[in-house]
C-alpha angles and dihedrals in degrees: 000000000000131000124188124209149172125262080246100041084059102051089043106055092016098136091056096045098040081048076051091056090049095059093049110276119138108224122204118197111211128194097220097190089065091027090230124132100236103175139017119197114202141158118298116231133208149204125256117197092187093054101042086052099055099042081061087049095058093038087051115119094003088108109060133154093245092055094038098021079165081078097043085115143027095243087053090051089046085047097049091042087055097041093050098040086057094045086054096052084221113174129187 
């Protein structure tokens, strides 16, 4: 969910939108004299070794070159990477 709100709305009101943000809302702070969105408050998020971790753990040895033998080498990596970017017409 997002809320906007004023500069003043939010200080006034800063501890129950910033409780809000905690439980997942996305807040965008709007000038409303220039009618420009100047600021967004949203969750931090943060980094958990031991998740991480383990999630690498779990993916570990589904990708092998007997069940994907298009990423045996590195130069067959290199070649599928370049054939289905270009089947995709992706730009950047």
């Amino acid at each position: 969910m997002t809320l906007t709100v004023s500069v003043s709305e939010l200080r006034t009101n800063i501890s129950t939108y910033l409780e809000r943000v905690t439980k997942g809302t996305r807040v965008l702070i709007r000038d409303e004299k220039k009618d420009i969105t100047i600021a967004q408050i949203t969750q931090a998020s943060f980094f958990d070794k031991a998740i991480y971790e383990k999630s690498l753990r779990k993916a570990a040895g589904i990708f092998t070159k007997e069940n994907h033998p298009e990423w045996s080498t590195p130069s067959k990596v290199s070649a599928w990477l370049t054939k289905n970017r270009l089947a995709d017409e992706r730009s950047f």
